[in-house]
C-alpha positions in Angstrom: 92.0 88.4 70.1 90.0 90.5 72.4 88.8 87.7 74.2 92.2 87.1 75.1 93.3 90.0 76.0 90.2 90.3 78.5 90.6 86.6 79.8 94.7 87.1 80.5 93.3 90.7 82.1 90.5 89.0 84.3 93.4 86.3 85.3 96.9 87.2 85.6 98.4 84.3 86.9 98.1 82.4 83.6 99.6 85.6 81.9 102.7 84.8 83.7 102.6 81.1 84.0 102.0 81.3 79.9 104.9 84.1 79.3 106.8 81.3 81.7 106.3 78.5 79.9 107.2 80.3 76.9 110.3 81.3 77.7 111.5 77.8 78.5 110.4 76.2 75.5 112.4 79.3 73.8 115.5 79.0 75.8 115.1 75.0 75.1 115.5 76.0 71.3 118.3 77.9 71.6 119.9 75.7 73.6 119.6 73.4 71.0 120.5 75.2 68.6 123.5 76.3 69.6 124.6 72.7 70.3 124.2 72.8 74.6 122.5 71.2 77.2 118.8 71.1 76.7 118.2 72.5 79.5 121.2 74.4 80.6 120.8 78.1 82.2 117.0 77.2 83.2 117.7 77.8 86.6 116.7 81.9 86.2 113.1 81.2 84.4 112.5 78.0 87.6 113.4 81.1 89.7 111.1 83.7 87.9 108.0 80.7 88.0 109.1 81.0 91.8 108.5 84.3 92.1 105.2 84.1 90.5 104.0 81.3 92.5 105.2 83.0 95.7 103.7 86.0 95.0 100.5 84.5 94.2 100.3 82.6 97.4 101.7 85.8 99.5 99.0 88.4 97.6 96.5 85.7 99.3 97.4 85.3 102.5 98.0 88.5 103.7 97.0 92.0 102.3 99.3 94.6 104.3 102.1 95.5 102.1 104.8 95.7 104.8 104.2 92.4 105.4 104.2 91.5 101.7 107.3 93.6 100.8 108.9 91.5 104.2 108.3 88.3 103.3 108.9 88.8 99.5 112.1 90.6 100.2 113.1 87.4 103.0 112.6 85.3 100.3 114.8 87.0 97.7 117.4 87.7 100.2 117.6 83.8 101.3 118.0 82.7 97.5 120.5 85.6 96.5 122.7 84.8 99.3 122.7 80.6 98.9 123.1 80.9 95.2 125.9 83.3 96.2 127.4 81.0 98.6 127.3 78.2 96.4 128.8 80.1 93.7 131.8 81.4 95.9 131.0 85.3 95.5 130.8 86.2 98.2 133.6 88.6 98.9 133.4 90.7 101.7 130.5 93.2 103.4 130.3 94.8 99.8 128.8 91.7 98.4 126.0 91.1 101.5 124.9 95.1 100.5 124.4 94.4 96.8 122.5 91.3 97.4 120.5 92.8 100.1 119.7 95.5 97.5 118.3 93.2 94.6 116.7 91.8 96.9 114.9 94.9 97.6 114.6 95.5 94.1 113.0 91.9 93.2 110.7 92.4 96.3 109.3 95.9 95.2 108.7 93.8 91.6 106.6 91.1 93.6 104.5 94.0 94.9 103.7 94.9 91.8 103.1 92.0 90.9 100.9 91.0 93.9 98.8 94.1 93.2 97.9 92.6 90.1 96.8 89.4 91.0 95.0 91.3 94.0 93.3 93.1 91.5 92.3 90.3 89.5 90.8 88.4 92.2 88.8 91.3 93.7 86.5 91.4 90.7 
């Protein structure tokens, strides 16, 4: 087990693709389970393998973090506000605030998340 925990340590990215792959293979279950789509509501954890693959690519091509939380927070904002578009909710000026601010949100997780696989890498 320690040998594990120091491999997913040394290398983060398969961490997250592993914890990734999990989670669709559970949501799969459930979804069977409870008699639905097999794949229905797999939109969120393709979104969350997004965001690791984007923060992987963004932690190695640039190493400023204004730039990092920029393009990770572009990102976020651009699928917030189509998936809110194609959903119909958006509302008014209220709605462009609160997706501008999880956007922020998911961007400041990216950095953290680029950090990681920064640190990683620099060993």
């Amino acid at each position: 087990m320690k040998k594990l925990d120091e491999f997913f340590k040394q290398h983060p990215f398969y961490y997250s693709f592993g914890i990734s792959i999990g989670v669709i293979v559970l949501q799969t279950l459930v979804n069977i389970i409870q008699h639905r789509p097999m794949f229905d509501e797999i939109g969120s954890i393709l979104y969350g393998i997004g965001i690791i693959l984007f923060s992987l690519l963004i932690a190695r091509l640039t190493h400023r973090v204004y730039v990092r939380f920029g393009a990770a927070f572009i990102i976020n904002f651009a699928y917030f506000s189509i998936q809110t578009l194609v959903d119909g909710s958006y509302v008014n000026y209220t709605s462009f605030i609160v997706t501008g601010g999880v956007a922020i949100l998911m961007a400041l997780l990216m950095l953290l998340l680029m950090y990681s696989f920064e640190k990683a890498y620099k060993k």
